[in-house]
N, C-alpha and C positions, 0 to 999 in steps of 0.2 A: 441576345446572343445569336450569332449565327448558326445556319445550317450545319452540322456534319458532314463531312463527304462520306455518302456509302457508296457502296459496290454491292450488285446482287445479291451476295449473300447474307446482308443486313451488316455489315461490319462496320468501322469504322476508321480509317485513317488518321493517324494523331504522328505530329514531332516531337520528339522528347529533346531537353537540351539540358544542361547543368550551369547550376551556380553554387559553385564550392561544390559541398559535397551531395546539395540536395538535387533529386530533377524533378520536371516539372515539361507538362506538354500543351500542345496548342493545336485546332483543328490544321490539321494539313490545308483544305481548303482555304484557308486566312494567312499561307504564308504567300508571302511574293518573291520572296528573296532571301537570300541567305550571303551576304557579305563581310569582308575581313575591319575590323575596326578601322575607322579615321576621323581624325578631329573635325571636333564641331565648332559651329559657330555659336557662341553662347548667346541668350537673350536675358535680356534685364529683367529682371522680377520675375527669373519665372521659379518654378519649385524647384528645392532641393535634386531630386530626381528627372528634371529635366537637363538633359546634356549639353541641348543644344540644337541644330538642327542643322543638314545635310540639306545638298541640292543633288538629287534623284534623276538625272535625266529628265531636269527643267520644274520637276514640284521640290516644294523647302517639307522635308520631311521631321518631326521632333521626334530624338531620339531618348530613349528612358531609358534610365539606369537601373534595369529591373530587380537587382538588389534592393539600392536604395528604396525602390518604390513598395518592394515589399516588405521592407523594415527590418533588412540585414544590414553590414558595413556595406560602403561604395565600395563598385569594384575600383582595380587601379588600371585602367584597360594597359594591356599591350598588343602587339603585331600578332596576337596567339586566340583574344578577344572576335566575338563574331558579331555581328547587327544583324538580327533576323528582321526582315519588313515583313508587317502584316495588313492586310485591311480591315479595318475596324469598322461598318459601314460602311461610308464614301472617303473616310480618311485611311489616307496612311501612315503608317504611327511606327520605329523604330524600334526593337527592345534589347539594347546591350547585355549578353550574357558570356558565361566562359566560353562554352563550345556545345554543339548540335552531338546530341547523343544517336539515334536512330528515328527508325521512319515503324510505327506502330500499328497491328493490324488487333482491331478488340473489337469486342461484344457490348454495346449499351451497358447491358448487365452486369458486367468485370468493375461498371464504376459505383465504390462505394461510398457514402456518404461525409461528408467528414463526421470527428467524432464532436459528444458534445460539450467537448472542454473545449473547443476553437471560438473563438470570440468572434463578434459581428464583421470586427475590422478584418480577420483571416475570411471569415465567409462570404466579401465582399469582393475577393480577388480570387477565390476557389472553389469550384463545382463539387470537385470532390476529389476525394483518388483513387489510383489505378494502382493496385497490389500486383506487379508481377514477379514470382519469385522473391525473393530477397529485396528486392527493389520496391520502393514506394514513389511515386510518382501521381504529381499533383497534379490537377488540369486547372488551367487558367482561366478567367472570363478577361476575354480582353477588352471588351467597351468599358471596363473599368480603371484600366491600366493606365490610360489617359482617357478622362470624360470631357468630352467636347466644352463642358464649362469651362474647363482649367485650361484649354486651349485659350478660350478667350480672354481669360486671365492672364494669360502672363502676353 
């Protein structure tokens, strides 16, 4: 996993975004971009949760259905749908969501464990979460979103 972005005062910088009614964030640091939905070009064989893949200002980006990928229904994208890019590594990897909820300033310490009814396959895609207020907010591991295997795979 990568770095955190801090600032001086030990903080940490995270984006939160929603799908349906859950959110869910990602190091600020590992985004690139934040773009309006558009069609992919599909690839054969590849997973379910693979959309397809974009041309990025000359790289073929794969973009994930990160519903899908997290074992909700597929979203049905419209013109209202966002494509966050992130670097994952040296790749970059697209993750189809509803919409970019805000930009988050927290403490290491604010994130707590999951609990321990979450199963291997949830702890495989989730650090833990961020309780704020009323709001529960889950942090991501992105090198697992798409694993360079599965790139090679499809």
């Amino acid at each position: 996993m990568s770095q955190m972005g801090n600032d001086d005062a030990g903080t940490r910088k995270m984006m939160s975004f929603r799908i349906e009614t859950q959110e869910f964030c990602v190091d600020i640091m590992d985004v690139r971009e934040i773009r309006g939905w558009t069609g992919t070009t599909k690839l054969p064989n590849s997973p379910d949760y693979v959309r397809g893949v974009v041309n990025l200002r000359g790289a073929v980006v794969p973009i994930v259905d990160l519903s899908c990928r997290l074992g909700m229904p597929k979203l049905q994208p419209t013109e209202r749908n966002v494509i966050i890019v992130t670097q994952v590594q040296n790749r970059k990897i697209g993750m189809l969501v509803d919409a970019v909820s805000d930009i988050l300033t927290l403490e290491e310490s604010a994130i707590q464990a999951l609990p321990d009814i979450a199963g291997d396959n949830i702890k495989r895609f989730l650090r833990g979460i961020l309780p704020i207020g009323d709001r529960m907010i889950s942090i991501l591991v992105l090198d697992q979103i798409l694993p360079a295997s599965e790139i090679e795979a499809a």
